[in-house]
mmCIF entry with sequence, helices, sheets and N, C-alpha, C, O atoms, coordinates in Angstrom:
data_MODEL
# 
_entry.id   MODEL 
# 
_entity.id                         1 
_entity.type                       polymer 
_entity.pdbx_number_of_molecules   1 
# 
_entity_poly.entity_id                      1 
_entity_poly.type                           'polypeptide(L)' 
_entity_poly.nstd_linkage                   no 
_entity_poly.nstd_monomer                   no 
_entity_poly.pdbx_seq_one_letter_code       
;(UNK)(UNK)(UNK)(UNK)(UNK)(UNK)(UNK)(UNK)(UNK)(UNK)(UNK)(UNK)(UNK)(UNK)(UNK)(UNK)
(UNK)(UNK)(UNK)(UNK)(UNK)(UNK)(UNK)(UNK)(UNK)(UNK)(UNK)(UNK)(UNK)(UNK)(UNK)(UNK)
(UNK)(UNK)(UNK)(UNK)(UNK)(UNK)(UNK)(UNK)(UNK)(UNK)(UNK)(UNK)(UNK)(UNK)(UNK)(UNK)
(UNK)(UNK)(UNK)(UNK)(UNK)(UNK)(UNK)
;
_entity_poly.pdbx_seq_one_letter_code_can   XXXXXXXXXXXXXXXXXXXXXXXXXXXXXXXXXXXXXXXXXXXXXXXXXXXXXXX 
_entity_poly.pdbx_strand_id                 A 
# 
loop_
_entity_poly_seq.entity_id 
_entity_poly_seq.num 
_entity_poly_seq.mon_id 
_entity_poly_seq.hetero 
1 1  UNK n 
1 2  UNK n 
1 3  UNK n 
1 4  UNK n 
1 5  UNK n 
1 6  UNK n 
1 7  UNK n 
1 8  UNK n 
1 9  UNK n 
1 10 UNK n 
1 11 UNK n 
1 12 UNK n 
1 13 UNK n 
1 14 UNK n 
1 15 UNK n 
1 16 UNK n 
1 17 UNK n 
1 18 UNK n 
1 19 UNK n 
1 20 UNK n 
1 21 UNK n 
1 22 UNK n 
1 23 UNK n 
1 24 UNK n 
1 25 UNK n 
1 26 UNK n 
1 27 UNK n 
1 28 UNK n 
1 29 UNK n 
1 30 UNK n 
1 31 UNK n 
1 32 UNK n 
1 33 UNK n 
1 34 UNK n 
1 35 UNK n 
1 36 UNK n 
1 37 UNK n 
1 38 UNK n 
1 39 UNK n 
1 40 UNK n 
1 41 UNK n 
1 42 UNK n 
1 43 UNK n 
1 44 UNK n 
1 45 UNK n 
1 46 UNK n 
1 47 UNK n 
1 48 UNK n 
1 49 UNK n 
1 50 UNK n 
1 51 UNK n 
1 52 UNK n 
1 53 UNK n 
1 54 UNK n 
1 55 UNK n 
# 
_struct_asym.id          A 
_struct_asym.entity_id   1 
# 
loop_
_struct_conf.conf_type_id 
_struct_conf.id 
_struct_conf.pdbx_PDB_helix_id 
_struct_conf.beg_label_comp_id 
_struct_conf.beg_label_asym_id 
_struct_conf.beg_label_seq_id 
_struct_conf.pdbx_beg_PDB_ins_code 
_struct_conf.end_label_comp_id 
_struct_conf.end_label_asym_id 
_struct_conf.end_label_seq_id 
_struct_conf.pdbx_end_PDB_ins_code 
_struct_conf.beg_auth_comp_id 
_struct_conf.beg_auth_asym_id 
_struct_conf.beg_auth_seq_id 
_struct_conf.end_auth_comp_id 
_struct_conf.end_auth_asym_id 
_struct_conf.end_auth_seq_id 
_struct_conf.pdbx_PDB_helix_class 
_struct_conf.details 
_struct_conf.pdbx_PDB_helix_length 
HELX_P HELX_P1 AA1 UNK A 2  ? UNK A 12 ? UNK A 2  UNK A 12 1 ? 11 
HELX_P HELX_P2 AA2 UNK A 16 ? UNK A 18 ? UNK A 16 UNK A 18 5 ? 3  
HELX_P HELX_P3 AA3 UNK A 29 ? UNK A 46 ? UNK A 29 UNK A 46 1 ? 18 
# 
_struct_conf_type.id          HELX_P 
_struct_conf_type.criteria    ? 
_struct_conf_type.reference   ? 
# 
loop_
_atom_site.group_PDB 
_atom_site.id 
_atom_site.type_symbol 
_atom_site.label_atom_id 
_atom_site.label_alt_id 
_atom_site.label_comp_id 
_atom_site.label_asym_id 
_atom_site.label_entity_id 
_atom_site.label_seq_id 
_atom_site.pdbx_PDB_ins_code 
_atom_site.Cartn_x 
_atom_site.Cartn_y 
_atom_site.Cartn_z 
_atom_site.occupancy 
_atom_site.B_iso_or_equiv 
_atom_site.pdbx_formal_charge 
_atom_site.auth_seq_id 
_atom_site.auth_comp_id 
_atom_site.auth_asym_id 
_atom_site.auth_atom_id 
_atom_site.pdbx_PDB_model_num 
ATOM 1   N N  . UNK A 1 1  ? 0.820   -1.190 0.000   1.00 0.00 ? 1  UNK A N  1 
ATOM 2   C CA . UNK A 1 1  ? 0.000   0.000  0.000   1.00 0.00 ? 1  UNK A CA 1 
ATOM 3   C C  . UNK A 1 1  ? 0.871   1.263  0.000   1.00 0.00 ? 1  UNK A C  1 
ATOM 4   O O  . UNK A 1 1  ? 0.520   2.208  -0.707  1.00 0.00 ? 1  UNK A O  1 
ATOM 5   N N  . UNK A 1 2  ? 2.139   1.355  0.852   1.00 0.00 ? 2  UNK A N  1 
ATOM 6   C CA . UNK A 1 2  ? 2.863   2.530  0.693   1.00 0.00 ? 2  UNK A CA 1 
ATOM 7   C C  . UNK A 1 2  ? 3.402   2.158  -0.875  1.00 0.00 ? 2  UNK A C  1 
ATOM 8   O O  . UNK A 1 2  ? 3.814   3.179  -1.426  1.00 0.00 ? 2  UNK A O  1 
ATOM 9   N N  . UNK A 1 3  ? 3.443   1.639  -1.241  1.00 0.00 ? 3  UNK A N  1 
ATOM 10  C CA . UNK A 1 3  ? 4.171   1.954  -2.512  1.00 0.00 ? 3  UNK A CA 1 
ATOM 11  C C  . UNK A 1 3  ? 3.534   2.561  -3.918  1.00 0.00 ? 3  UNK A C  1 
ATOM 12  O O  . UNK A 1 3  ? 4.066   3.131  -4.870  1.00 0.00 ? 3  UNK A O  1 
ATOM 13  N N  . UNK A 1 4  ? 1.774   2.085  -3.550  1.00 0.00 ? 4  UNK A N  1 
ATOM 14  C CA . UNK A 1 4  ? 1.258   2.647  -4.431  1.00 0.00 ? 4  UNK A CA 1 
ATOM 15  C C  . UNK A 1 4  ? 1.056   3.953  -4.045  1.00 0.00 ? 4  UNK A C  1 
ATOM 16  O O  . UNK A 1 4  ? 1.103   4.814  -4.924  1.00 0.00 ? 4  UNK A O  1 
ATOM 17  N N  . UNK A 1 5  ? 0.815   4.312  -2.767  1.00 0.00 ? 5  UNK A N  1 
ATOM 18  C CA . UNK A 1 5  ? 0.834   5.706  -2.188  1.00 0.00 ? 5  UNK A CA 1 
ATOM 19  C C  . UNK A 1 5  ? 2.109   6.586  -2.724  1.00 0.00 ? 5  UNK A C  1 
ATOM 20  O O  . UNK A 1 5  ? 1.875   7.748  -3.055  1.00 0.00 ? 5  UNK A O  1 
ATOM 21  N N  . UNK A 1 6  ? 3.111   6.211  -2.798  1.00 0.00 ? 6  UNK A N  1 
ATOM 22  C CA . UNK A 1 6  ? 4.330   6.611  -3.628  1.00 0.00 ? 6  UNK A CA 1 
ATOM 23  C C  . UNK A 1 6  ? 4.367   7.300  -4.599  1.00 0.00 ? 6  UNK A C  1 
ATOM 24  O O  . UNK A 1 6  ? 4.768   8.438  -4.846  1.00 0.00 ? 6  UNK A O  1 
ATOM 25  N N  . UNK A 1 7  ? 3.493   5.793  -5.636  1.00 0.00 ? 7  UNK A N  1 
ATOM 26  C CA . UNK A 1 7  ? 3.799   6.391  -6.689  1.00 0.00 ? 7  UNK A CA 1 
ATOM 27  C C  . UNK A 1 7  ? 2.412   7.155  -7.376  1.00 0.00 ? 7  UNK A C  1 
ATOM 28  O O  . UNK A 1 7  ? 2.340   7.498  -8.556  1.00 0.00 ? 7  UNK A O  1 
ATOM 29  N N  . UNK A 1 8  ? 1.546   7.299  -6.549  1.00 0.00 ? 8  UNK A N  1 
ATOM 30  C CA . UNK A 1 8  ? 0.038   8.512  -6.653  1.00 0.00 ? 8  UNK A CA 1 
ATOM 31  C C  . UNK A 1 8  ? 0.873   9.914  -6.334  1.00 0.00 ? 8  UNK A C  1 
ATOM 32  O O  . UNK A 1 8  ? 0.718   10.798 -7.178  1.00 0.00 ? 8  UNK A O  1 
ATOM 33  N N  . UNK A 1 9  ? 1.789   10.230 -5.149  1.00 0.00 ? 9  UNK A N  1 
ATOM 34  C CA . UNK A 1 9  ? 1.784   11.562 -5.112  1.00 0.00 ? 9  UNK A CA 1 
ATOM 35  C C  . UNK A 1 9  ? 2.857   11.428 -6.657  1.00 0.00 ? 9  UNK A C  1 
ATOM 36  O O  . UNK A 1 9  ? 2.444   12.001 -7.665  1.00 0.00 ? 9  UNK A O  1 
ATOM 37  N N  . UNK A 1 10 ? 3.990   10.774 -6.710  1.00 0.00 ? 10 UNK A N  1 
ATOM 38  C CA . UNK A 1 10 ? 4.561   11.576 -7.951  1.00 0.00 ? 10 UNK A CA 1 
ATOM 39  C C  . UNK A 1 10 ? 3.489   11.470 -9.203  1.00 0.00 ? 10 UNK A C  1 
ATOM 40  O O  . UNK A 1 10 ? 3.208   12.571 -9.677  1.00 0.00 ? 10 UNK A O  1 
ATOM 41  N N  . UNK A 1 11 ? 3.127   10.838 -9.547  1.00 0.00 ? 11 UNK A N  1 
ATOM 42  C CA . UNK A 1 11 ? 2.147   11.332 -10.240 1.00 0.00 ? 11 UNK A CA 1 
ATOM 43  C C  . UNK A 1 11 ? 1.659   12.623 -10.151 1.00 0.00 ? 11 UNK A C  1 
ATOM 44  O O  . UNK A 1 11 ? 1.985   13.535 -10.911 1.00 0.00 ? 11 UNK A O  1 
ATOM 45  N N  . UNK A 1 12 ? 1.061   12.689 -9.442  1.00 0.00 ? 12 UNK A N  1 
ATOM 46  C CA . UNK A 1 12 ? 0.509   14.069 -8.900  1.00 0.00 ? 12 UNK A CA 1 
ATOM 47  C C  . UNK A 1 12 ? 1.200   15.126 -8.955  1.00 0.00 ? 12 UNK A C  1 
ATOM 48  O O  . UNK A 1 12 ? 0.626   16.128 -9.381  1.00 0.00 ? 12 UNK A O  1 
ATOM 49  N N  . UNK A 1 13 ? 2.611   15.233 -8.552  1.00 0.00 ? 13 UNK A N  1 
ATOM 50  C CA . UNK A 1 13 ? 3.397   16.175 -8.395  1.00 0.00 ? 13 UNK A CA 1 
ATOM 51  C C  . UNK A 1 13 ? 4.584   16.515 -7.209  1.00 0.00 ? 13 UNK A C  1 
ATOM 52  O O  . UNK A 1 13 ? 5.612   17.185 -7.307  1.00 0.00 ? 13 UNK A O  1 
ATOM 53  N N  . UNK A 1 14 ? 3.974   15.723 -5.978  1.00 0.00 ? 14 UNK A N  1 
ATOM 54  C CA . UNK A 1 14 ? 4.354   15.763 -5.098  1.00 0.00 ? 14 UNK A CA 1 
ATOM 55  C C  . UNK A 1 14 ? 5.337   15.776 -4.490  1.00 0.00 ? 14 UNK A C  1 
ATOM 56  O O  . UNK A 1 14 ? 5.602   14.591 -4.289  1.00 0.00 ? 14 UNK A O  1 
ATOM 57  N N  . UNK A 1 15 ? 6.217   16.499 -3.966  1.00 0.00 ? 15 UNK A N  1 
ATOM 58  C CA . UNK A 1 15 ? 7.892   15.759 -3.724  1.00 0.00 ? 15 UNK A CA 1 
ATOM 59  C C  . UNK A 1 15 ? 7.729   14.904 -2.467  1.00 0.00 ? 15 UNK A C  1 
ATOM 60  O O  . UNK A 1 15 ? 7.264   15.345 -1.416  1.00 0.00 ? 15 UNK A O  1 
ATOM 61  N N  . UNK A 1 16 ? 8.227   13.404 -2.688  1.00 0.00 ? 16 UNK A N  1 
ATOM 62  C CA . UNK A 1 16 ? 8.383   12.406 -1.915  1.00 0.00 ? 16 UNK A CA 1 
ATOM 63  C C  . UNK A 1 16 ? 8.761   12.754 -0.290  1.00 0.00 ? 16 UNK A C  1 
ATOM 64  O O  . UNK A 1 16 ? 8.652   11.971 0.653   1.00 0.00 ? 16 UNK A O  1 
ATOM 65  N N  . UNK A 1 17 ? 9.155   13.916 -0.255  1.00 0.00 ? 17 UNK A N  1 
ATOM 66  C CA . UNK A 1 17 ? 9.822   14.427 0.444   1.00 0.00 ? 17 UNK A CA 1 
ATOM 67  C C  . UNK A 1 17 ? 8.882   14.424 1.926   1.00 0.00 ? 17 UNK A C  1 
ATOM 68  O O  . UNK A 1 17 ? 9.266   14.293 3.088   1.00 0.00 ? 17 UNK A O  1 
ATOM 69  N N  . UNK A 1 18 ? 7.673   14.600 1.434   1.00 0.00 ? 18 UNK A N  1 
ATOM 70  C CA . UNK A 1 18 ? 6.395   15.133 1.710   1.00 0.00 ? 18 UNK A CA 1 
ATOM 71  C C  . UNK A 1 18 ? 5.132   13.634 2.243   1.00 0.00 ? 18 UNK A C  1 
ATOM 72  O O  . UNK A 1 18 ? 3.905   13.695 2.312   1.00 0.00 ? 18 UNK A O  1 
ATOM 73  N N  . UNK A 1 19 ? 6.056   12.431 2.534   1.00 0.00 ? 19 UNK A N  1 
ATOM 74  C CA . UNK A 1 19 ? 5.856   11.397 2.667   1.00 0.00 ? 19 UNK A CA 1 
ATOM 75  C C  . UNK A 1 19 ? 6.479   10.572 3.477   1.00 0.00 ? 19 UNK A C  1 
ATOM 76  O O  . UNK A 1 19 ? 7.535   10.064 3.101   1.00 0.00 ? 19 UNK A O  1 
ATOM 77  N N  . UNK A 1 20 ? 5.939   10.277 4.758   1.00 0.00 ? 20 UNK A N  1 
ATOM 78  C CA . UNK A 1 20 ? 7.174   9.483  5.476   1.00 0.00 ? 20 UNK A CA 1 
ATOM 79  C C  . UNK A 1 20 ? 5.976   8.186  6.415   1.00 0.00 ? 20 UNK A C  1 
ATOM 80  O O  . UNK A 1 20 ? 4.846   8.258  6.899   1.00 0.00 ? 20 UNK A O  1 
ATOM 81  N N  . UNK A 1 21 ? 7.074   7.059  6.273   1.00 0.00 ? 21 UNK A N  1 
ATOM 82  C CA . UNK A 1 21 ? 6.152   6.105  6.826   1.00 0.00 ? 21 UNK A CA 1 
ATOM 83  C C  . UNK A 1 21 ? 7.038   5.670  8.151   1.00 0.00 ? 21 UNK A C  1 
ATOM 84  O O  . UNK A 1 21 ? 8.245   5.768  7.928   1.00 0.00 ? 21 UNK A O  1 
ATOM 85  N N  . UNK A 1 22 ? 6.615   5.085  9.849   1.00 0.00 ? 22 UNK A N  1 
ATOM 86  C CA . UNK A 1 22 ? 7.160   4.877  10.183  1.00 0.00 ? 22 UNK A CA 1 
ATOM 87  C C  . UNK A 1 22 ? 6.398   3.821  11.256  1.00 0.00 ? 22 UNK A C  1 
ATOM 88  O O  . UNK A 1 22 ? 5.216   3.949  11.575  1.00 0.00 ? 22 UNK A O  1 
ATOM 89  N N  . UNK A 1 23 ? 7.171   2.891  11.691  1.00 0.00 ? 23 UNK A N  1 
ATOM 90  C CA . UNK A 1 23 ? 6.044   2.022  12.543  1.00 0.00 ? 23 UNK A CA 1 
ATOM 91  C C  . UNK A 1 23 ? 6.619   1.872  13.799  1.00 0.00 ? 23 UNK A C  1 
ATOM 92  O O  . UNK A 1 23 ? 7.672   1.298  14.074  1.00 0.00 ? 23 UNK A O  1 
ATOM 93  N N  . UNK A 1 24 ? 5.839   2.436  14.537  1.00 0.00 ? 24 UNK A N  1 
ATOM 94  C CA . UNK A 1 24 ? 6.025   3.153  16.052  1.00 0.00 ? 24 UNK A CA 1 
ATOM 95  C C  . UNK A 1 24 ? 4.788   2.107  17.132  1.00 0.00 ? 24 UNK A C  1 
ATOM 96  O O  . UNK A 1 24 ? 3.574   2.212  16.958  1.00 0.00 ? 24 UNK A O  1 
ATOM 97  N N  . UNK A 1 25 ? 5.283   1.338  17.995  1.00 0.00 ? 25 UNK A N  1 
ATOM 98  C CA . UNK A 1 25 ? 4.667   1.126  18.793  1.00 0.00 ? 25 UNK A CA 1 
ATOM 99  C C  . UNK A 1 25 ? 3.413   1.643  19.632  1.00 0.00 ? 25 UNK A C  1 
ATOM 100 O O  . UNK A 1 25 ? 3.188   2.704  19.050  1.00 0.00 ? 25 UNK A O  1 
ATOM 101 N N  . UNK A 1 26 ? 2.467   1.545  20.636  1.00 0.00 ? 26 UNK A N  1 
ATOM 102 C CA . UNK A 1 26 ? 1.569   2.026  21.170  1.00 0.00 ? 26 UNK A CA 1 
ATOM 103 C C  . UNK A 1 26 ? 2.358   2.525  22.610  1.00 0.00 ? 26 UNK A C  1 
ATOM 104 O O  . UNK A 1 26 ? 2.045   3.427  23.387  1.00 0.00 ? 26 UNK A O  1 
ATOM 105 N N  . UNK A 1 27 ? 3.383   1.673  22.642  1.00 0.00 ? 27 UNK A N  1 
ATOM 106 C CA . UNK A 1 27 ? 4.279   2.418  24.038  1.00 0.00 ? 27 UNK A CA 1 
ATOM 107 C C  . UNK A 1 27 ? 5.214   3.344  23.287  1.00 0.00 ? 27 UNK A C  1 
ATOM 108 O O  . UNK A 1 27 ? 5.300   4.419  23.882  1.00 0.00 ? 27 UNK A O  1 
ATOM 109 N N  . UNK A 1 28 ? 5.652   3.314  22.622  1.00 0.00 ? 28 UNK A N  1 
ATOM 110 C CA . UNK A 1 28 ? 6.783   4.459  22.367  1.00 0.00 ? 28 UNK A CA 1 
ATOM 111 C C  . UNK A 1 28 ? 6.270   6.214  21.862  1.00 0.00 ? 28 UNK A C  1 
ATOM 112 O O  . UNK A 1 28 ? 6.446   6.842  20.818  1.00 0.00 ? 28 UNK A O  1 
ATOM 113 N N  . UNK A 1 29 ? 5.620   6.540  23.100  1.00 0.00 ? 29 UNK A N  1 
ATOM 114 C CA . UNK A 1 29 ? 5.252   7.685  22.771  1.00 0.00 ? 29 UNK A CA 1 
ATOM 115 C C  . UNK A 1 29 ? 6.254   8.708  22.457  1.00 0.00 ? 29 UNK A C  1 
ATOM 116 O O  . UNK A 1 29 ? 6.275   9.439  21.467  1.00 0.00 ? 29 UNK A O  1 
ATOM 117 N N  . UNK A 1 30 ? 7.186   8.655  23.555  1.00 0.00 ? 30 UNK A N  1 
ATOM 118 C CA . UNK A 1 30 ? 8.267   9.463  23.350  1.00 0.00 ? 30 UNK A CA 1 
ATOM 119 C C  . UNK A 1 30 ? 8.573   9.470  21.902  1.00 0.00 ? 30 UNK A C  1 
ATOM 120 O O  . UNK A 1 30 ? 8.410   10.511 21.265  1.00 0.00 ? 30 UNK A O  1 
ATOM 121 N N  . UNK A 1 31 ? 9.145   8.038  21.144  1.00 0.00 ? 31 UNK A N  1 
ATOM 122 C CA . UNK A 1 31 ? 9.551   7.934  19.599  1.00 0.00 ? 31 UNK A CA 1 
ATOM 123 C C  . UNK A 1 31 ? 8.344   8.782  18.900  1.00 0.00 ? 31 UNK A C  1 
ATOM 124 O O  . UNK A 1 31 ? 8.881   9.603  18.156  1.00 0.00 ? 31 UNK A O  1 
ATOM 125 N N  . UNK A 1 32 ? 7.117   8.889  18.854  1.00 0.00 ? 32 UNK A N  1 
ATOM 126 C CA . UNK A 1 32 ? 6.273   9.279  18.401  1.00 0.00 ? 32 UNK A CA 1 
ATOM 127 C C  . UNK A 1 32 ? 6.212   10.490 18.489  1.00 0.00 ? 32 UNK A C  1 
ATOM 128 O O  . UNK A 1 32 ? 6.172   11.053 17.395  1.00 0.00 ? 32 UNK A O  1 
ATOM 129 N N  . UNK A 1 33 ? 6.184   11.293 19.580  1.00 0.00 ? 33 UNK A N  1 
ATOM 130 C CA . UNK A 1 33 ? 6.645   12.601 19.419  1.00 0.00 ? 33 UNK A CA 1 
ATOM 131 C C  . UNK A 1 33 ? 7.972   13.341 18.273  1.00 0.00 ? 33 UNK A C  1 
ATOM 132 O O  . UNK A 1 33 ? 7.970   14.208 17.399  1.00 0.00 ? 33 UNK A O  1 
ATOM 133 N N  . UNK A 1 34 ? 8.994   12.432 18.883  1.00 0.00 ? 34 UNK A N  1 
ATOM 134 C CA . UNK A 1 34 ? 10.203  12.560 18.091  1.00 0.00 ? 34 UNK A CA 1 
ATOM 135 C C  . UNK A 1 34 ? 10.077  12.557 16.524  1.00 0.00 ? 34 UNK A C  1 
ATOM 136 O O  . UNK A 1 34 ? 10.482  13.578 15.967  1.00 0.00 ? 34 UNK A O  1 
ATOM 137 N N  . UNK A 1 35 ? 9.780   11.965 16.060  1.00 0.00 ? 35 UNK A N  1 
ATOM 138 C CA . UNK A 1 35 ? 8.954   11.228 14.663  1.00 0.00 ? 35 UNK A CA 1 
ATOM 139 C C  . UNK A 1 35 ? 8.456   12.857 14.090  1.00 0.00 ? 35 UNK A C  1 
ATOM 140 O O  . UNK A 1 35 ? 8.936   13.610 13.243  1.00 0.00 ? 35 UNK A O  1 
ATOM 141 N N  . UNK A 1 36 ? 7.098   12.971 15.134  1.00 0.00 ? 36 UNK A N  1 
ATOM 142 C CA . UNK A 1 36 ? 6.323   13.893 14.669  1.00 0.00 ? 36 UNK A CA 1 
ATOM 143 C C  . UNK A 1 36 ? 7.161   15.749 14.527  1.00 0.00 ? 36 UNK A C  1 
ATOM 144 O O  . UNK A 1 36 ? 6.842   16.658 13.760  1.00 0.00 ? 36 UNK A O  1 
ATOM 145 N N  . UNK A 1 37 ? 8.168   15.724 15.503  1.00 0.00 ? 37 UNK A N  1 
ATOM 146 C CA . UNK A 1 37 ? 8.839   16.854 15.160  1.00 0.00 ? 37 UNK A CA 1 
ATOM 147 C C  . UNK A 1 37 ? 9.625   17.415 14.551  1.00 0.00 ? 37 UNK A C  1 
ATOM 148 O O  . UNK A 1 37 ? 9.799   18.632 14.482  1.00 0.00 ? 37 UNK A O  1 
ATOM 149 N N  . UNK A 1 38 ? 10.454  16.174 13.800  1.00 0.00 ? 38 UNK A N  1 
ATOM 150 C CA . UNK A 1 38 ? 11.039  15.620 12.967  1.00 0.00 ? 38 UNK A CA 1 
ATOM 151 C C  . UNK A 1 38 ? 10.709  16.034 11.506  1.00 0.00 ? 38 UNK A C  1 
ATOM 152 O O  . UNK A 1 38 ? 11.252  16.576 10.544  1.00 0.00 ? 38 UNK A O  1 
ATOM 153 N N  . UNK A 1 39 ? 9.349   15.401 11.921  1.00 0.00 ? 39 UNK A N  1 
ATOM 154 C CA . UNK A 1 39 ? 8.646   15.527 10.142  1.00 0.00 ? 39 UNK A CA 1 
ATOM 155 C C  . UNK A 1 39 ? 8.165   16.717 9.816   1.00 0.00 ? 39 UNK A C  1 
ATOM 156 O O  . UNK A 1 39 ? 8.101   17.233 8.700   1.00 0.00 ? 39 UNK A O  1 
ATOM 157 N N  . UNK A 1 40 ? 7.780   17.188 11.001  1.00 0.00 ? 40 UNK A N  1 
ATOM 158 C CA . UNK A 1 40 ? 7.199   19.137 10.538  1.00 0.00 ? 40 UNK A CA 1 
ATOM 159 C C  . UNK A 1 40 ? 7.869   20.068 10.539  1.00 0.00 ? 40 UNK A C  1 
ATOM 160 O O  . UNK A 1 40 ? 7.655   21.106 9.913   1.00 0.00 ? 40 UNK A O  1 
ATOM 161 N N  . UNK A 1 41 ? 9.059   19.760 11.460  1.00 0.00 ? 41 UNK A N  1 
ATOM 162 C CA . UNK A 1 41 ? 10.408  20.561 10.487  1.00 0.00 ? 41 UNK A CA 1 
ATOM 163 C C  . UNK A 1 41 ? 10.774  20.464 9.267   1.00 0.00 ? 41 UNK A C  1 
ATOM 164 O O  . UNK A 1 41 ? 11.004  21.472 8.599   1.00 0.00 ? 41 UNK A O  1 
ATOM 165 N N  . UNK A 1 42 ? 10.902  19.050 8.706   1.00 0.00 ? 42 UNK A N  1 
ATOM 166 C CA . UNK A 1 42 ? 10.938  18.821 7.446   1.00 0.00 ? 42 UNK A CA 1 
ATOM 167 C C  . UNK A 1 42 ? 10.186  19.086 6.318   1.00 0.00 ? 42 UNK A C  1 
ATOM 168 O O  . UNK A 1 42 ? 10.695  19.106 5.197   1.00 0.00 ? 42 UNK A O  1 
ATOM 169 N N  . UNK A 1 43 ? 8.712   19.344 6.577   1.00 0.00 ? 43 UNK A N  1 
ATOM 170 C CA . UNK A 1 43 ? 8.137   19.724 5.924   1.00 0.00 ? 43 UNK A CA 1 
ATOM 171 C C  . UNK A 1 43 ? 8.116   21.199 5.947   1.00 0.00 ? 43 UNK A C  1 
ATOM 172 O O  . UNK A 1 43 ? 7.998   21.799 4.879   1.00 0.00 ? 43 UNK A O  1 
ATOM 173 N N  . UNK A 1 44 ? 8.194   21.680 6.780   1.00 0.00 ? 44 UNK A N  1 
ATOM 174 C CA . UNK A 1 44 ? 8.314   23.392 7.131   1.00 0.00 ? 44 UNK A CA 1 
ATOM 175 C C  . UNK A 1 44 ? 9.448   23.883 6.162   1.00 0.00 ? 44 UNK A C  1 
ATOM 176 O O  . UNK A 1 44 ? 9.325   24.873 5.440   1.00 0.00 ? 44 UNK A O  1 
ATOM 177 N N  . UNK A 1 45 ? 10.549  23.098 6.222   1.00 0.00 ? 45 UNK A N  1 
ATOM 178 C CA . UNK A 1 45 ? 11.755  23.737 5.392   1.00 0.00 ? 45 UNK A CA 1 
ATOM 179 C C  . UNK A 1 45 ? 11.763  23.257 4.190   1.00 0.00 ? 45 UNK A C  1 
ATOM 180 O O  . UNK A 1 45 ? 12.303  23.991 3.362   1.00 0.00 ? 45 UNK A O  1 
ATOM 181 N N  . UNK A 1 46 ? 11.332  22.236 3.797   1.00 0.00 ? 46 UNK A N  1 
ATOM 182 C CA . UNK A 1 46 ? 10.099  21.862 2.080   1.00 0.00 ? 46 UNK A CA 1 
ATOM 183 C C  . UNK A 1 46 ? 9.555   23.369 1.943   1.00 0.00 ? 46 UNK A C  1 
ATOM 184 O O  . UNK A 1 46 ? 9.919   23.819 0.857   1.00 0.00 ? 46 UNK A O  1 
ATOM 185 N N  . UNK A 1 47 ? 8.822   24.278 2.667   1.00 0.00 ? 47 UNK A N  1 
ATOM 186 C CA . UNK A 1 47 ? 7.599   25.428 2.160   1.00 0.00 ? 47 UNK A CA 1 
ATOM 187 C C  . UNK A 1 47 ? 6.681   24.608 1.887   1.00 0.00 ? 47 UNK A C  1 
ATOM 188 O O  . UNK A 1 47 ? 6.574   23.401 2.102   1.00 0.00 ? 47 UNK A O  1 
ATOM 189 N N  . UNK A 1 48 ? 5.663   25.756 1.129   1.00 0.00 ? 48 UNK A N  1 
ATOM 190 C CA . UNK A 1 48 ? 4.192   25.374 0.661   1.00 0.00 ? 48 UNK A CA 1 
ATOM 191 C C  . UNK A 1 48 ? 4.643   24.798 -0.651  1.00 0.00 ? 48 UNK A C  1 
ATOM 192 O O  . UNK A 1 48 ? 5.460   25.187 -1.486  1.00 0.00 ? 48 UNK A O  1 
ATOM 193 N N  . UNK A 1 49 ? 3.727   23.574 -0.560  1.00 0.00 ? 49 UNK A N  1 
ATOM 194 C CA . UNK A 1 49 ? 3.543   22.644 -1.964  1.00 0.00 ? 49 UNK A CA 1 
ATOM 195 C C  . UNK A 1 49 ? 2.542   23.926 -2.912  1.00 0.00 ? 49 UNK A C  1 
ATOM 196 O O  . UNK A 1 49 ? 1.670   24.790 -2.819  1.00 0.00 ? 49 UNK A O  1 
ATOM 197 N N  . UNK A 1 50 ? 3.590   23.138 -3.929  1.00 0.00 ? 50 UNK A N  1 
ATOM 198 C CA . UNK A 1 50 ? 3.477   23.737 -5.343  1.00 0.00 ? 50 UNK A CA 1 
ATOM 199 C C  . UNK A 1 50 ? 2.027   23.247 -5.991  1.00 0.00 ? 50 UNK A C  1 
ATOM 200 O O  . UNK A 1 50 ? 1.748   23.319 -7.188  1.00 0.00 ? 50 UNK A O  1 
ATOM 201 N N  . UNK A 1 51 ? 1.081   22.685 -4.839  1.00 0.00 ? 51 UNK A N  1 
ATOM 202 C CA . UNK A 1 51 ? -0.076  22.208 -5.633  1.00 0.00 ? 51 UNK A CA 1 
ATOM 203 C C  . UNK A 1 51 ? -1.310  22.981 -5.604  1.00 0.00 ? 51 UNK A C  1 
ATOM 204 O O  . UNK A 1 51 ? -1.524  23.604 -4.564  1.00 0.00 ? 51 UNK A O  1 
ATOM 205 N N  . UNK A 1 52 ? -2.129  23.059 -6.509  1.00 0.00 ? 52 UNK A N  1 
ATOM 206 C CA . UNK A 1 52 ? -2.744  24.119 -6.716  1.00 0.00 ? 52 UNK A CA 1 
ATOM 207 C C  . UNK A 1 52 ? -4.138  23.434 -6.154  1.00 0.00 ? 52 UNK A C  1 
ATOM 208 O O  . UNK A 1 52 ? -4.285  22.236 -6.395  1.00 0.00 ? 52 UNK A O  1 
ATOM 209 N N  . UNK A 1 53 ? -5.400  24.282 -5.252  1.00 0.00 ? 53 UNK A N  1 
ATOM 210 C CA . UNK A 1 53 ? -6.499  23.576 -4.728  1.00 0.00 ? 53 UNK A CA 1 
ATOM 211 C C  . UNK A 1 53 ? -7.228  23.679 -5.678  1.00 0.00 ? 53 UNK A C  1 
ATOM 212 O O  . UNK A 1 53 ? -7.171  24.645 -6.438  1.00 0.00 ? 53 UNK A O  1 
ATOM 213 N N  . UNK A 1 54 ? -8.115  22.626 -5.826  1.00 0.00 ? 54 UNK A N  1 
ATOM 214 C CA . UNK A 1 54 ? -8.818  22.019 -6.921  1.00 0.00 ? 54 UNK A CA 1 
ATOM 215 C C  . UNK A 1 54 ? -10.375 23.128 -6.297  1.00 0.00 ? 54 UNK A C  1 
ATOM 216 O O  . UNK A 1 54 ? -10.474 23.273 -5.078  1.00 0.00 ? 54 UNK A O  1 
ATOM 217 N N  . UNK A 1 55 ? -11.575 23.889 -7.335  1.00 0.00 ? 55 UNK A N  1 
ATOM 218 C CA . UNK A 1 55 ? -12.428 24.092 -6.807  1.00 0.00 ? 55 UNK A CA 1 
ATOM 219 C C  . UNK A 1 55 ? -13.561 23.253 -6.390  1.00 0.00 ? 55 UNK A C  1 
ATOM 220 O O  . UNK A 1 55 ? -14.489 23.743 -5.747  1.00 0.00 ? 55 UNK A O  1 
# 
C-alpha cells in the first residue's frame, strides 16, 4: 500500500519528500513525538507545496 501511495503523489506532483512512513509502537510515545517533530520541520523547510487547490 505505501508503494502505491508513492507512486500517486509523484504522479501528482508531489515531492516524496512530503511522505514518510514509520512504525512506532503504542508504548513508544516518546519515539512518536520525536517522529512527529522531525517531520514538521521537514516539511516546514520543504515550504508550501506547489499544488494548486482544486475548486
Amino acid at each position: 500500500m505505501f508503494n502505491m501511495t508513492q507512486e500517486l503523489i509523484a504522479v501528482l506532483g508531489i515531492d516524496s519528500a512530503r511522505l514518510r512512513l514509520e512504525w512506532i509502537s503504542s508504548a513508544e510515545g516518546t519515539r512518536f513525538a520525536e517522529v512527529a517533530r522531525d517531520f514538521t520541520r521537514q516539511i516546514q523547510d520543504l515550504g508550501p507545496s506547489s499544488l494548486v487547490q482544486a475548486a
